[in-house]
C-alpha angles and dihedrals in degrees: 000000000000114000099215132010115255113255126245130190142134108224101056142345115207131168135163151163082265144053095217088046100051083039085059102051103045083048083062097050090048087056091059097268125139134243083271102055092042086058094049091052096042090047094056095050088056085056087059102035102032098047090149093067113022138014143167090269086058137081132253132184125223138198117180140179131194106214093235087045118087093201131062128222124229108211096203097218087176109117119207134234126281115277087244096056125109152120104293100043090065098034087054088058083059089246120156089195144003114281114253085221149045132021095318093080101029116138129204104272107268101171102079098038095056095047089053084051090053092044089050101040101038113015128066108197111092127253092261098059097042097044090048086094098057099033081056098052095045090043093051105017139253128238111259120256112226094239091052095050085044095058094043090050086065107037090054099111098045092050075048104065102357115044109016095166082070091050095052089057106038110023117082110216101333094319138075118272115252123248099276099017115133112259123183127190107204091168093057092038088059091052096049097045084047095062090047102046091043087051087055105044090052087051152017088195113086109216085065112048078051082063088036090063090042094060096043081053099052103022109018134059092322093058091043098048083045093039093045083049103050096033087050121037138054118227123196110244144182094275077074089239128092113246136154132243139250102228110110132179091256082061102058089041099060085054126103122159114255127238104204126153125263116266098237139201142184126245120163105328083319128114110210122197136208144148125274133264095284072084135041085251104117092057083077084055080039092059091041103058098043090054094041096093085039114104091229091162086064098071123038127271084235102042130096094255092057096040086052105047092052093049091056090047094050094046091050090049097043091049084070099038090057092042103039114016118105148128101310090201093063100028093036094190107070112160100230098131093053092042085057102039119120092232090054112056084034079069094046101049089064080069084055101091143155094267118069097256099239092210110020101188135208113275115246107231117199093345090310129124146179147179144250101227121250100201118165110232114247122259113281113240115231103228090154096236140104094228087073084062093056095052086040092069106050102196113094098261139118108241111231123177093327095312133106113249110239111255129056125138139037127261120179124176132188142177123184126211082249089062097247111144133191133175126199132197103199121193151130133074096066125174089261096040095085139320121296107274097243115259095005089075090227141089129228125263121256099208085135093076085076100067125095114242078214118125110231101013111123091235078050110145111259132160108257093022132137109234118230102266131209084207103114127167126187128208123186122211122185125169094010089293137088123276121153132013123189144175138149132170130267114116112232089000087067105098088039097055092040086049092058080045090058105047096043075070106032103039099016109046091235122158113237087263096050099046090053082058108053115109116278131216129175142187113243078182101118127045114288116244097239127070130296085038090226117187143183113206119225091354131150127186116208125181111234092258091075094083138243085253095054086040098050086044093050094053092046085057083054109258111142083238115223107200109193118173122285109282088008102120117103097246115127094192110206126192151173137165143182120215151210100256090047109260127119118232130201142188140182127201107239087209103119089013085254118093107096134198128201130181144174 
């Protein structure tokens, strides 16, 4: 049984990991504003109300489609690492791999200056107008979510004697704000309402103050406080020792975010759109294109065949992400052709068989090959607190009993009465990535744990480098023209959990609620991207509605089989459409109790 109706209107879809997000939003397309704008708005308000996951010093990821264009747009919103940063910098600190916290893996903050692209490129209301939400939450206070004041609550000692910058601004009086508790950030409002009122008074043309705010961001007050903090202070990190970063102020200033087109692929009469493979958005292509011969109608989307058939796909896709996938600025031959290629996934179904393959393996490509790393995580320091078990684990998560906590990422969806779409991924600079830079009210984002300190390796650690990300969007086109666009949280589990979305819809029938609803199941087969690269071989995680019979299938068939209770996975599905007969559709994942739809 569905949980909630799926919402139809014709003015605006919106739907979020948050209410006051979604609420934003739809109040900016009620003002006149486009799908754009409303994202923008809605974004800015997740930096001040999801702190936990996702901040102004993060990353986010955007694909966007104007509803007269056939193409979309990906706004990389992925900063790179520092110029100074590289291999031996971090290997002379006798480091295996790159810290998940503190000022070592810090990027140049990607997140601000790619929803100011968007704004400028797509949307047509001024800064001022769209930022007023979030200006207003962090001036006032918002009430706290239960995953923010959870992940407060453990990280108090550390804000205590570590990183007291993140206690001034979210601890209340010495303890962690209780879920619903009103909680301001005046630091973070100043800095807001300075970058809108120095935009303004450069300029009375939009478009640039838009460019003015850009440049106070990257090159003005906001640069100097980021770069006097990281050149100057050293942070206690997961290494268990203090040192400083690498970002400096030169290195925010030579960033701008990237427009490049989606990297698109065929499935069914569908486009289907994601970033490139400075993400780990083309294994979602990957998996595509190696089910699409495949009769998946013919089993159902909650029985062992199905399950299994995905799984295999997923594992074979993920192999070369893991062992081919990089910045293709900086490593300019990635193989992407050839991964997509229908040869070659012809050639990689045959792998695909009725057993679990124990050790899928990258694909060689022209005689080429490549590995997926095998890097021993560094010693654990034994602090004797809690809160070392939260930076050893980099994703933005509260660690519980050896588990990962629900809940960790953005995802913010929007159509417009016009028919634009547009589908962002938010992230990084999380309340337990590093400490609160003094005076801006947010912390840096800690993307650069994701890179290999392996010399070679296309994800390889390099200054001015975009780090791999989990961040991964997905726009639909059919006909030429928009029609879904989808995201959720969940770090590397992502593109497994919005495929089953997908599906549900493309191969299933189902409406945009119920195809955030259908049981999920993931691989934990291949490292995690985050620190410490945890993994889980020939494991697959079902949620209980799969079914004993399906469980009991799929580990005949060999799957060390994970059974977790029935809507328990992380994913916060998010959803909207626009459809034929001229209405726009939402949905919002009730796992979490979090994810919010709103449409008019």
């Amino acid at each position: 049984m569905v949980s909630r109706p799926e919402l139809i209107g014709d003015l605006g879809a919106v739907s979020s990991t948050s209410p006051l997000a979604s609420s934003a939003a739809m109040a900016v397309l009620e003002q006149g504003g486009n799908a754009f704008d409303a994202a923008v708005a809605g974004g800015l308000v997740l930096q001040v109300v999801e702190p936990h996951s996702n901040g102004p010093g993060g990353d986010v990821a955007i694909i966007a489609q104007r509803s007269g264009e056939e193409n979309a747009s990906v706004i990389c919103g992925q900063g790179p690492m520092p110029g100074k940063a590289d291999l031996t910098h971090f290997t002379g600190l006798g480091l295996r791999q790159i810290p998940g916290s503190g000022l070592l893996p810090a990027t140049v903050p990607g997140a601000m200056g790619a929803w100011l692209r968007l704004l400028a490129d797509f949307g047509k209301l001024p800064l001022e107008t769209v930022a007023d939400p979030a200006i207003g939450y962090a001036t006032r206070g918002y009430p706290v979510m239960a995953d923010t004041a959870k992940a407060i609550g453990a990280l108090v000692p550390l804000f205590e004697d570590e990183w007291a910058s993140s206690g001034k601004t979210y601890l209340v009086g010495g303890r962690a704000p209780a879920a619903g508790e009103r909680l301001a950030n005046p630091d973070l409002a100043s800095v807001l309402r300075r970058l809108v009122s120095e935009a303004r008074a450069g300029s009375a043309d939009r478009d640039a103050q838009i460019e003015k705010a850009g440049r106070v961001f990257y090159e003005g007050f906001v640069a100097e406080a980021i770069d006097g903090f990281v050149t100057s202070t050293e942070v206690l990190d997961a290494s268990g020792h203090r040192n400083k970063g690498l970002l400096t102020g030169d290195d925010l200033a030579a960033w701008r975010a990237d427009v490049e087109p989606a990297l698109r692929g065929d499935y069914h009469g569908l486009t289907v759109n994601k970033p490139g493979p400075w993400s780990q958005g083309p294994v979602f292509l990957q998996q595509l294109a190696l089910l699409e011969a495949h009769d998946l109608r013919s089993s159902a989307p909650d029985g062992a065949e199905y399950v299994h058939l995905l799984t295999e796909a997923a594992k074979l896709a993920f192999a070369d992400r893991e062992a081919w996938y990089g910045d293709p600025a900086t490593h300019p031959d990635p193989p992407l052709t050839t991964l997509l290629s229908p040869e070659y996934n012809a050639t990689r179904r045959l792998l695909i068989g009725d057993r679990a393959n124990p050790s899928p393996a990258p694909g060689v490509l022209g005689g080429r090959t490549s590995e997926v790393p095998v890097v021993e995580p560094d010693p654990v320091p034994d602090w004797g607190g809690d809160w070392m078990d939260q930076l050893q684990s980099g994703m933005p998560t509260v660690v519980l009993r050896a588990t990962l906590d629900p809940g960790d990422t953005c995802a913010l969806v929007v159509a417009d009465r016009h028919g634009n779409l547009v589908a962002a991924v938010p992230s990084g600079g999380w309340l337990k990535s590093s400490p609160v830079i003094p005076g801006l009210g947010f912390p840096l984002g800690t993307r650069g744990q994701t890179m290999w300190l392996v010399e070679g390796h296309p994800n390889a650690v390099a200054g001015g480098k975009r780090p791999r990300t989990t961040l991964s969007p997905t726009l639909v086109s059919r006909d030429g023209r928009p029609y879904l666009a989808f995201g959720t949280p969940g770090g590397d589990r992502q593109d497994q959990w919005t495929l089953e979305t997908f599906l549900a819809v493309a191969e299933f029938g189902a409406d945009l609620q119920q195809s955030t609803e259908v049981p999920l199941f993931h691989t934990d087969h291949f490292p995690s991207s985050f620190t410490p690269r945890s993994r889980r071989h020939g494991t697959l995680v079902v949620e209980a509605g799969i079914g004993s019979e399906a469980v009991a299938e799929l580990r005949r068939r060999g799957h060390v089989v994970d059974v977790v209770p029935e809507m328990s996975m992380g994913a916060k599905a998010c959803i909207v459409g626009v459809g034929r007969d001229g209405f726009l559709r939402a949905g919002a994942g009730p796992r979490g109790r979090q994810a919010y739809a709103v449409c008019r």
